[in-house]
C-alpha positions in Angstrom: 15.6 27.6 2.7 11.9 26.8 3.5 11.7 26.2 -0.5 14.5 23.9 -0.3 13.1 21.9 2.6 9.4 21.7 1.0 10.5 20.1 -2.0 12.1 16.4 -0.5 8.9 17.0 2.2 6.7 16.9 -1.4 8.4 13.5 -2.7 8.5 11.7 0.6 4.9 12.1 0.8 4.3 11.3 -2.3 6.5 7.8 -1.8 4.5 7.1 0.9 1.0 7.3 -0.9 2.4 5.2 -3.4 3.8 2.3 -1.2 0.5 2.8 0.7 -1.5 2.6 -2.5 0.7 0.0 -4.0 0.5 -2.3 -0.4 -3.5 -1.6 -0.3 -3.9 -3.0 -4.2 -1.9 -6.1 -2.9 -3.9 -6.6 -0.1 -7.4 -6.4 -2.4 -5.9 -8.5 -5.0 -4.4 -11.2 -2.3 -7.4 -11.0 -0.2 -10.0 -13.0 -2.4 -7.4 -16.3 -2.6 -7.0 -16.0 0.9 -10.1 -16.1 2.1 -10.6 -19.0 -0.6 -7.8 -20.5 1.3 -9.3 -20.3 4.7 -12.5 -21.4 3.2 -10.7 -24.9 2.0 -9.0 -25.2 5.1 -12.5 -24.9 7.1 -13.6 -27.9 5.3 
């Protein structure tokens, strides 16, 4: 039973490092063009 409980435990977790992963790289690839963006928008 505890086996059979640990195992979706295992894969949800590991879903949620990837979305966390996956929504970090977007942020670090987005952030540069938006702080470009601001920039312009200052002038």
């Amino acid at each position: 039973m505890r086996n059979g409980l640990f195992i979706p435990a295992a894969v949800v977790r590991v879903a949620v490092g990837v979305l966390l992963a996956a929504a970090a790289a977007t942020a670090a690839a987005g952030a540069p063009s938006l702080v470009r963006y601001m920039r312009i928008r200052a002038m």
